[in-house]
PDB file of N, CA, C and O in Angstrom:
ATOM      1  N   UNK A   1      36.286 -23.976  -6.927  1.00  0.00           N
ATOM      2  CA  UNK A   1      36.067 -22.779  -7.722  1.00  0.00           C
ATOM      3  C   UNK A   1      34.611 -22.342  -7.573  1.00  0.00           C
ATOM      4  O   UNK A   1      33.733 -23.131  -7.922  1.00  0.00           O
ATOM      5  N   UNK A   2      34.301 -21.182  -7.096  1.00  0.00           N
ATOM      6  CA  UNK A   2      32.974 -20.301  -7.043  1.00  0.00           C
ATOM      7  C   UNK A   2      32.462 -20.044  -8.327  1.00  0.00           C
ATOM      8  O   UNK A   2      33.121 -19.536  -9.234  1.00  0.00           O
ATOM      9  N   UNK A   3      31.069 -20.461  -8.420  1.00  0.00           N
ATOM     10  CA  UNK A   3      30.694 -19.569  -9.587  1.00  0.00           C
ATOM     11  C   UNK A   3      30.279 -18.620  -9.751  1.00  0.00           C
ATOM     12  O   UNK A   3      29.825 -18.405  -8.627  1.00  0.00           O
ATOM     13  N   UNK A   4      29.896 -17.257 -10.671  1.00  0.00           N
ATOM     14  CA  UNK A   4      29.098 -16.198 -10.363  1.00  0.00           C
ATOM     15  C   UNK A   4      28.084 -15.774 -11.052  1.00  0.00           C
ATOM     16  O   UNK A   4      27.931 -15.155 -12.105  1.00  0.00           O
ATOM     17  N   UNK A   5      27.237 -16.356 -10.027  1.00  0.00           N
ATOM     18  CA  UNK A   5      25.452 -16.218 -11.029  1.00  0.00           C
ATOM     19  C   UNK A   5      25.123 -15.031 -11.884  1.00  0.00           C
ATOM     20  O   UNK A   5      25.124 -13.820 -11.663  1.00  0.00           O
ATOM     21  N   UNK A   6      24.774 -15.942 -13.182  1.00  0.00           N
ATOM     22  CA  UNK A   6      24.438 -14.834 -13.953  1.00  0.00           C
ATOM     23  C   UNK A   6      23.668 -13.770 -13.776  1.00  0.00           C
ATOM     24  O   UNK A   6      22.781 -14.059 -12.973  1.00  0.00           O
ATOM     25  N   UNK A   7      23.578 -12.534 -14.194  1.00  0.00           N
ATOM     26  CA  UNK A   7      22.380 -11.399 -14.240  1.00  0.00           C
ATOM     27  C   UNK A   7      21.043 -11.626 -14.604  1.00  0.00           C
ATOM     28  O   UNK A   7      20.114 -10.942 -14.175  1.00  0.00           O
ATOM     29  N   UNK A   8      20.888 -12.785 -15.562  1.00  0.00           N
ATOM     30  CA  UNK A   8      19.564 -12.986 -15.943  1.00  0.00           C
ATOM     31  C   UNK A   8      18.967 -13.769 -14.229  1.00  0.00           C
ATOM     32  O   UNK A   8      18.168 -13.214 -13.474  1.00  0.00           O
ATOM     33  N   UNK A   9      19.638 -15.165 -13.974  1.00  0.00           N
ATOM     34  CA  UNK A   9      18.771 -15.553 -12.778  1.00  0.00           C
ATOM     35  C   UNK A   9      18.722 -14.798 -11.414  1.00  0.00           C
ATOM     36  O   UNK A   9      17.873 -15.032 -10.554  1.00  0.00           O
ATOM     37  N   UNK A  10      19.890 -13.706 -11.278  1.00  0.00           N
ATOM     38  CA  UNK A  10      19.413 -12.975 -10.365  1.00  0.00           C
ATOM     39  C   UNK A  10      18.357 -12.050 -10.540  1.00  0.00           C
ATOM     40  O   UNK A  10      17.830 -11.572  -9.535  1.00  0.00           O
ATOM     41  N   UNK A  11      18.098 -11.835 -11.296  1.00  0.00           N
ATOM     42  CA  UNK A  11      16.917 -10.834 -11.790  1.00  0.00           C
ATOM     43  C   UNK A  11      15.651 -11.885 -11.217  1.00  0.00           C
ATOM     44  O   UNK A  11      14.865 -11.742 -10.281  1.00  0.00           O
ATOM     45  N   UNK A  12      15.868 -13.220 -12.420  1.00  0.00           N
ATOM     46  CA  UNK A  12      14.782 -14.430 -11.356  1.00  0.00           C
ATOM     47  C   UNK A  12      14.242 -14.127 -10.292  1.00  0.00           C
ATOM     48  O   UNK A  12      13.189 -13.642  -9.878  1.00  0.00           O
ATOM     49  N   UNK A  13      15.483 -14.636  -9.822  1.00  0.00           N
ATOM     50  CA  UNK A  13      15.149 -14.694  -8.165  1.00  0.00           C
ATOM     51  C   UNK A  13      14.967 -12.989  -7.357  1.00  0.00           C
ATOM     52  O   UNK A  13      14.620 -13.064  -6.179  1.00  0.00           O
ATOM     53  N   UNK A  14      15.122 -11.909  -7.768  1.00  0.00           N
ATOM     54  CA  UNK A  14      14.666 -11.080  -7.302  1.00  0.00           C
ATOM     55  C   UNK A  14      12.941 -11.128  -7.217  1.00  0.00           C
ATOM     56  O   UNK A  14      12.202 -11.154  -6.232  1.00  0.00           O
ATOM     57  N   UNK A  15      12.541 -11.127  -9.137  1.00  0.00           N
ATOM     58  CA  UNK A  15      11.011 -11.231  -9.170  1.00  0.00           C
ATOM     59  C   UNK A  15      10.920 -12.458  -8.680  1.00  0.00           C
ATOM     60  O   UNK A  15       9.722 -12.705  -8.817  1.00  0.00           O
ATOM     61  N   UNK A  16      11.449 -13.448  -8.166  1.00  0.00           N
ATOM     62  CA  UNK A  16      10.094 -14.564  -7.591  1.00  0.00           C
ATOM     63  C   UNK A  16      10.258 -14.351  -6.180  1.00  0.00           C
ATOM     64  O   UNK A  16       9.396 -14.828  -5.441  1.00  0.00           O
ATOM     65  N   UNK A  17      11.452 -13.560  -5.560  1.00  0.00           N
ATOM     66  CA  UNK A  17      10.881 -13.005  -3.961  1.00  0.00           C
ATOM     67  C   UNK A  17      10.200 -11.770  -4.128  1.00  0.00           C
ATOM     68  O   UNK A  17       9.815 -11.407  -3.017  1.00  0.00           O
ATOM     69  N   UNK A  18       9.906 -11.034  -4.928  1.00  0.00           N
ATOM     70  CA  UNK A  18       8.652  -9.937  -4.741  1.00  0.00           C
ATOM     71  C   UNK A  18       7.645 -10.673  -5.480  1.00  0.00           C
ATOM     72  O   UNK A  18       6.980  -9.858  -6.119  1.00  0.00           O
ATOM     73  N   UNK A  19       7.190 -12.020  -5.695  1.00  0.00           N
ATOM     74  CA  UNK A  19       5.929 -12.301  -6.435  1.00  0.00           C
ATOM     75  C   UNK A  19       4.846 -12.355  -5.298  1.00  0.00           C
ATOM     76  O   UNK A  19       3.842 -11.679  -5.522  1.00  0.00           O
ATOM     77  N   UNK A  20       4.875 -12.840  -4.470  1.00  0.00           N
ATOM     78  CA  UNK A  20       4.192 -13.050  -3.318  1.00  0.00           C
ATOM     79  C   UNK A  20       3.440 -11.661  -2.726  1.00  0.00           C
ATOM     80  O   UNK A  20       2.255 -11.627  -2.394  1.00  0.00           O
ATOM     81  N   UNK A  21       4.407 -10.481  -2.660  1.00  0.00           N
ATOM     82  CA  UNK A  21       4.010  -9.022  -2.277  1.00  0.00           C
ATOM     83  C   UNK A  21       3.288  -8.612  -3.666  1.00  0.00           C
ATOM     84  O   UNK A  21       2.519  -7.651  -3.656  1.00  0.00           O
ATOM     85  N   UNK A  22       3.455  -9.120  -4.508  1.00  0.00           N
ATOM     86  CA  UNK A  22       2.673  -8.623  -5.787  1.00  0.00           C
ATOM     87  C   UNK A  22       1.603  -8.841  -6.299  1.00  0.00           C
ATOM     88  O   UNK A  22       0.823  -8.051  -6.833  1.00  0.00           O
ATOM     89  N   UNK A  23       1.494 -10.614  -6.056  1.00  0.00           N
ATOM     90  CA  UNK A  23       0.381 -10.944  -5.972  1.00  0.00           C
ATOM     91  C   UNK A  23      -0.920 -10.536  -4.926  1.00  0.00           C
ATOM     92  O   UNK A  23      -2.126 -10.760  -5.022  1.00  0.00           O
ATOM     93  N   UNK A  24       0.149  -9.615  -3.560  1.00  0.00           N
ATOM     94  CA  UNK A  24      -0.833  -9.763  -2.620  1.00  0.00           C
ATOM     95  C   UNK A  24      -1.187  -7.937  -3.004  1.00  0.00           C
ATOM     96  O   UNK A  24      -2.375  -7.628  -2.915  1.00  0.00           O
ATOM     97  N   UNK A  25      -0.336  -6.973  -3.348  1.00  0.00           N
ATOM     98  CA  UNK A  25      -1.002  -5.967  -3.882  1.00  0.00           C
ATOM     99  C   UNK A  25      -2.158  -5.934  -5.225  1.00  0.00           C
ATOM    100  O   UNK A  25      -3.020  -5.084  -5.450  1.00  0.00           O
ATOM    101  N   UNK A  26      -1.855  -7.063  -5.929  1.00  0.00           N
ATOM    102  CA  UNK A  26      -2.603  -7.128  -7.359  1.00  0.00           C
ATOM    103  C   UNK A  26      -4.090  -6.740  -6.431  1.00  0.00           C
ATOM    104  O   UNK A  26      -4.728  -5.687  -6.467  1.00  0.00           O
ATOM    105  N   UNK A  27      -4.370  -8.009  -5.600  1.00  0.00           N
ATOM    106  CA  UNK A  27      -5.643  -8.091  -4.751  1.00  0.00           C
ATOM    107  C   UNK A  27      -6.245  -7.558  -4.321  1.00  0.00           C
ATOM    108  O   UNK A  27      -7.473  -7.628  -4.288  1.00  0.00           O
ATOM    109  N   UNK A  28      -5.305  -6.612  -3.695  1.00  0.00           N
ATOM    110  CA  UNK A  28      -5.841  -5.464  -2.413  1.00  0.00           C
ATOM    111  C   UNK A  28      -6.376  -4.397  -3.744  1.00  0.00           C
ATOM    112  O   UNK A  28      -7.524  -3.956  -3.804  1.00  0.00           O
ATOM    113  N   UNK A  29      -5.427  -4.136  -4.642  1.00  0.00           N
ATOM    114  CA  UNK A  29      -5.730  -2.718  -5.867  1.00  0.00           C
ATOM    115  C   UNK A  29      -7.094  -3.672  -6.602  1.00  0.00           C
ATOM    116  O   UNK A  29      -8.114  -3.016  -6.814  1.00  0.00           O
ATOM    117  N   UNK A  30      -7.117  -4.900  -6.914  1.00  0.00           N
ATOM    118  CA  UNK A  30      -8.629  -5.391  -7.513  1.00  0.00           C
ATOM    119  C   UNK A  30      -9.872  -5.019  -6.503  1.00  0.00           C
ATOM    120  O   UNK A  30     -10.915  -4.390  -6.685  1.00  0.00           O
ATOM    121  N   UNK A  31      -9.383  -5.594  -5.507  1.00  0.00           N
ATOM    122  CA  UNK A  31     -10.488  -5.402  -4.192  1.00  0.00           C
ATOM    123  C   UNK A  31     -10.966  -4.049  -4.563  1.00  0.00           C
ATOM    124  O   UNK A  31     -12.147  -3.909  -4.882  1.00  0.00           O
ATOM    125  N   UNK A  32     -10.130  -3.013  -4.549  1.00  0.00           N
ATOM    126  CA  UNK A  32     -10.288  -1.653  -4.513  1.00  0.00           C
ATOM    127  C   UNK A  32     -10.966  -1.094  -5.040  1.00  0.00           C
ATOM    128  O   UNK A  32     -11.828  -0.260  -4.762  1.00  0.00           O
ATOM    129  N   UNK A  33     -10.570  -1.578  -5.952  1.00  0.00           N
ATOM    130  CA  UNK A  33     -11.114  -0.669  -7.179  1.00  0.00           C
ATOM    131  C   UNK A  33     -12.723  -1.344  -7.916  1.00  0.00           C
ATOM    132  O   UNK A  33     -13.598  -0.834  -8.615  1.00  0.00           O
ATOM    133  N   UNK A  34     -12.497  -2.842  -7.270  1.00  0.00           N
ATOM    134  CA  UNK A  34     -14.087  -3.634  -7.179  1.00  0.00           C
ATOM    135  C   UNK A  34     -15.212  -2.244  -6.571  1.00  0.00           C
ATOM    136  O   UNK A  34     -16.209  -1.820  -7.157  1.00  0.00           O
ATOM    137  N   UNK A  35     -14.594  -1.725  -5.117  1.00  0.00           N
ATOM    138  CA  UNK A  35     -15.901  -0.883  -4.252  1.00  0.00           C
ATOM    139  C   UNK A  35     -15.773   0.445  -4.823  1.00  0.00           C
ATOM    140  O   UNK A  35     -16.671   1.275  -4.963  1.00  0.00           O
ATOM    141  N   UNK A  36     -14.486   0.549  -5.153  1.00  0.00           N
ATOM    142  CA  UNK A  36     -14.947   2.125  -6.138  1.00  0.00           C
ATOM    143  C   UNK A  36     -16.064   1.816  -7.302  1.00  0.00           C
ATOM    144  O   UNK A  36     -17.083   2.503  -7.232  1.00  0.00           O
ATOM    145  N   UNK A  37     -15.988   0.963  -8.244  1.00  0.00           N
ATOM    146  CA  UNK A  37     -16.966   1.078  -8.940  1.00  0.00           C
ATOM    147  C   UNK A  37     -18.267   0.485  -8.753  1.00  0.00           C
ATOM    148  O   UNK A  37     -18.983   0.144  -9.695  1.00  0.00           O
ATOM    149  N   UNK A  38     -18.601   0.350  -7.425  1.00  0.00           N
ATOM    150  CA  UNK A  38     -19.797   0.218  -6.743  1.00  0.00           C
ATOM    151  C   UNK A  38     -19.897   1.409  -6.076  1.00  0.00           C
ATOM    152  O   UNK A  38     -21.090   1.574  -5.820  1.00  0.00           O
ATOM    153  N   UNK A  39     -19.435   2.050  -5.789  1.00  0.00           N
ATOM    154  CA  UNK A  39     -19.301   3.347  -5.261  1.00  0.00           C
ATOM    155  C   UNK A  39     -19.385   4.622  -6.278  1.00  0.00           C
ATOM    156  O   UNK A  39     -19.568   5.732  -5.778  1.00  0.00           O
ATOM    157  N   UNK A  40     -19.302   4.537  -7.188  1.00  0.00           N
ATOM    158  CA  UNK A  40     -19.821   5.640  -8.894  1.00  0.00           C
ATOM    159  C   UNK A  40     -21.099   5.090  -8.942  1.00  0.00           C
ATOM    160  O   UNK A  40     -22.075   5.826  -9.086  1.00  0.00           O
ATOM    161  N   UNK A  41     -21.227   3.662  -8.821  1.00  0.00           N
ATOM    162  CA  UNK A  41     -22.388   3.545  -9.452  1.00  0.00           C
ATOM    163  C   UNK A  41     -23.908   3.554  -8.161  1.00  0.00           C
ATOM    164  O   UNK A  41     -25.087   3.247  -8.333  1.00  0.00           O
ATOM    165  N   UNK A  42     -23.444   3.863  -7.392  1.00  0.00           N
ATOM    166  CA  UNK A  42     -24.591   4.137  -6.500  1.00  0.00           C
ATOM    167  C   UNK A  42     -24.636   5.708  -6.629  1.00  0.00           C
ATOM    168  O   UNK A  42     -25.758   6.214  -6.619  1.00  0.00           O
ATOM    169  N   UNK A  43     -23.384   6.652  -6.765  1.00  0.00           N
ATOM    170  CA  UNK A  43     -23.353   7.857  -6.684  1.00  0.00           C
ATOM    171  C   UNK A  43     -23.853   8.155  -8.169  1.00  0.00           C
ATOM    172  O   UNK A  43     -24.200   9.332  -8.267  1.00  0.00           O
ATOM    173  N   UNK A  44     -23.999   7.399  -9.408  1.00  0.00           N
ATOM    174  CA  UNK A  44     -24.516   7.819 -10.332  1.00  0.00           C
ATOM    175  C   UNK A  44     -26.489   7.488 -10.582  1.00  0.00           C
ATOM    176  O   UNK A  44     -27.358   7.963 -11.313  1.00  0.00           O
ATOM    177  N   UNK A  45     -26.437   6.469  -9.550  1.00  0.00           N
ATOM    178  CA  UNK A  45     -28.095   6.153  -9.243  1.00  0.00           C
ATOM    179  C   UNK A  45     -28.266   7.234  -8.355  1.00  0.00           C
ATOM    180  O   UNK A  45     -29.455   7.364  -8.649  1.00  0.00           O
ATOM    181  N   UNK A  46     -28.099   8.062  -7.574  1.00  0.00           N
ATOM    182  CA  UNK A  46     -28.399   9.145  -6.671  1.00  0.00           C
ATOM    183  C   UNK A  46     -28.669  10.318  -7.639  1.00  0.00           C
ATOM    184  O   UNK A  46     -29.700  10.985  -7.727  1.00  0.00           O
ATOM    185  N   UNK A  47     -27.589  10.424  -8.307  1.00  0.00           N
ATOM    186  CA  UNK A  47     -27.266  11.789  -9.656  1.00  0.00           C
ATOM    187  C   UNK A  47     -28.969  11.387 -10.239  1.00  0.00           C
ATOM    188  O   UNK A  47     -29.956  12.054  -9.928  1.00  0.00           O
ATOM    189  N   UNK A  48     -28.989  10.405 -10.952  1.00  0.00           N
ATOM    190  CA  UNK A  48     -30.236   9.819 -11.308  1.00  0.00           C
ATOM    191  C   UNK A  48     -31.511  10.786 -10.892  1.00  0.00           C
ATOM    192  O   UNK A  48     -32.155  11.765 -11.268  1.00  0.00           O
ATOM    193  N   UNK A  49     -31.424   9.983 -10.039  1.00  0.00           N
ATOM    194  CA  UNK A  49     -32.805  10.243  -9.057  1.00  0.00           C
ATOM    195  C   UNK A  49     -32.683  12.253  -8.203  1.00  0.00           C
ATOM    196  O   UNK A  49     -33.434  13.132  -7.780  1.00  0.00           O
ATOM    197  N   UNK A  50     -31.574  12.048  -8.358  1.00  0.00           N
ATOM    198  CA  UNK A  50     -31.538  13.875  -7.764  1.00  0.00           C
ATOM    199  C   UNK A  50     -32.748  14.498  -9.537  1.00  0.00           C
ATOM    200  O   UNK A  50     -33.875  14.927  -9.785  1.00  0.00           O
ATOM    201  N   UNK A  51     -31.752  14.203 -10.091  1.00  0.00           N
ATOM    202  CA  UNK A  51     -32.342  15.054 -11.538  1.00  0.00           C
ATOM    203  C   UNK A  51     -33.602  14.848 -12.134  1.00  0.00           C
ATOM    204  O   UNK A  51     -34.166  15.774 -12.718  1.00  0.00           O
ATOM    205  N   UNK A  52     -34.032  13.875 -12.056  1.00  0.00           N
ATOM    206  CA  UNK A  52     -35.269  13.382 -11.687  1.00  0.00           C
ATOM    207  C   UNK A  52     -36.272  13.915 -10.653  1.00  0.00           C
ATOM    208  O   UNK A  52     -37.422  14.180 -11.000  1.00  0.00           O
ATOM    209  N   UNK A  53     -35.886  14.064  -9.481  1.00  0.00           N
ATOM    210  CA  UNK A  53     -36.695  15.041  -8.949  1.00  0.00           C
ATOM    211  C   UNK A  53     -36.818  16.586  -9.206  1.00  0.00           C
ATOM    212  O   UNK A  53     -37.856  17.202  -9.450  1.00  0.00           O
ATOM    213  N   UNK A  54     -35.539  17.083  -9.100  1.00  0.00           N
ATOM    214  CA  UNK A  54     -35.412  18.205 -10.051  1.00  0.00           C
ATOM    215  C   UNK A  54     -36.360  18.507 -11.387  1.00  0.00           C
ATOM    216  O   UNK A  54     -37.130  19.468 -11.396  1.00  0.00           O
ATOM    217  N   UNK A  55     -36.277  17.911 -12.124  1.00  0.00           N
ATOM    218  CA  UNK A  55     -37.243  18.109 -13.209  1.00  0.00           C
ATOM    219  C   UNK A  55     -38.263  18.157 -12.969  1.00  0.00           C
ATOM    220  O   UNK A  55     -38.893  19.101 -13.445  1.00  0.00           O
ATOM    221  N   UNK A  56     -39.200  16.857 -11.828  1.00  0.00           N
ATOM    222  CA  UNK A  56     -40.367  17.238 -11.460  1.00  0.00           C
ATOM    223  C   UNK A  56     -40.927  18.257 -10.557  1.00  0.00           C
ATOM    224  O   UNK A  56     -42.149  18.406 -10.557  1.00  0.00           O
ATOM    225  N   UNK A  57     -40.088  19.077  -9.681  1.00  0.00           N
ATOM    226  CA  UNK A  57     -39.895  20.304  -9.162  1.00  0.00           C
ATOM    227  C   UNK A  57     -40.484  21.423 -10.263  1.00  0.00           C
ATOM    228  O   UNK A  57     -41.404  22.238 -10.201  1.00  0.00           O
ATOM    229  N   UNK A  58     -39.619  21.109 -11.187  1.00  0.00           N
ATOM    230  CA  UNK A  58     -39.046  22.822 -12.175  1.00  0.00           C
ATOM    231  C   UNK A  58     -40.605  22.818 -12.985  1.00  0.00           C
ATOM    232  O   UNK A  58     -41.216  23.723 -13.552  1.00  0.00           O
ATOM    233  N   UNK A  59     -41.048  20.833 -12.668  1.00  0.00           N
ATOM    234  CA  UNK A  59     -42.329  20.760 -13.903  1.00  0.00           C
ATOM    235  C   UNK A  59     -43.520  21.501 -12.771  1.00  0.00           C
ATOM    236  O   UNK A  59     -44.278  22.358 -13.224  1.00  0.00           O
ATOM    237  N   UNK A  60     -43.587  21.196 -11.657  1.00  0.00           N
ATOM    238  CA  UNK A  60     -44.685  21.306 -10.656  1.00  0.00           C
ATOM    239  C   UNK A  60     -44.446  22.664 -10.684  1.00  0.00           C
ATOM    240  O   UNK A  60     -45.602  23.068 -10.809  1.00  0.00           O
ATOM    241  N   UNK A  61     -43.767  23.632 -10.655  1.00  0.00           N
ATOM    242  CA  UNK A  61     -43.650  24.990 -10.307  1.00  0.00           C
ATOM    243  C   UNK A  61     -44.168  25.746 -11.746  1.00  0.00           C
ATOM    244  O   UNK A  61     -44.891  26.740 -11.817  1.00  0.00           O
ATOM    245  N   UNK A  62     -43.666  25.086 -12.702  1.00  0.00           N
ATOM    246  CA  UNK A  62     -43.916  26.020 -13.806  1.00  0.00           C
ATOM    247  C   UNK A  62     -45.770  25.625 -14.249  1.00  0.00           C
ATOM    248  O   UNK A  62     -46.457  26.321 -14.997  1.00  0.00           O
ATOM    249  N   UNK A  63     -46.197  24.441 -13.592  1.00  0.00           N
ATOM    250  CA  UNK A  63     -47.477  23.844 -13.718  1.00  0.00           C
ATOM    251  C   UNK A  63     -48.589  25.138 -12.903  1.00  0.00           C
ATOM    252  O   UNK A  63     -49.663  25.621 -13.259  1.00  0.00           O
ATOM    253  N   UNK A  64     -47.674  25.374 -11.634  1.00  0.00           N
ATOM    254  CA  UNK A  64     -48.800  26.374 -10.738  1.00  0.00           C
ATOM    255  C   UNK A  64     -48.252  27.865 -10.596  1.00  0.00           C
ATOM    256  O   UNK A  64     -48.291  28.653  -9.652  1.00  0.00           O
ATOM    257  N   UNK A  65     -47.559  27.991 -12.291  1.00  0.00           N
ATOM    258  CA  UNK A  65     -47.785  29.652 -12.598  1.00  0.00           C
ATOM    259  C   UNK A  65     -48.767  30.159 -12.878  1.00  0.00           C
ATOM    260  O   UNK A  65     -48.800  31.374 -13.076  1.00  0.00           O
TER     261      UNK A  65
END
């Protein structure tokens, strides 16, 4: 007599053959999103320093009216 696996452990065994692809996307989207926010934060040290010069521009010009 055959038995017929329940719905709960096939569900199991579905998620523990996509754990491996999941774990390996978790990584790649951490990785990712690690250099994006090294990537704002150099583009927000630039913003920085742009406005910063800017100001000393707008100060030097309005200095030799």
């Amino acid at each position: 007599m055959r038995r017929t696996p329940c719905p709960q452990s096939l569900d199991s065994d579905i998620a523990l053959s996509r754990a491996p692809h999941l774990a390996d996307q978790l990584q790649q989207t951490t990785s990712e999103n690690t250099a994006l926010h090294a990537r704002i934060t150099e583009l927000e040290d630039d913003l920085a320093a742009a406005r910063t010069s800017l100001r000393r521009m707008i100060r030097d010009e309005n200095l030799h009216q």
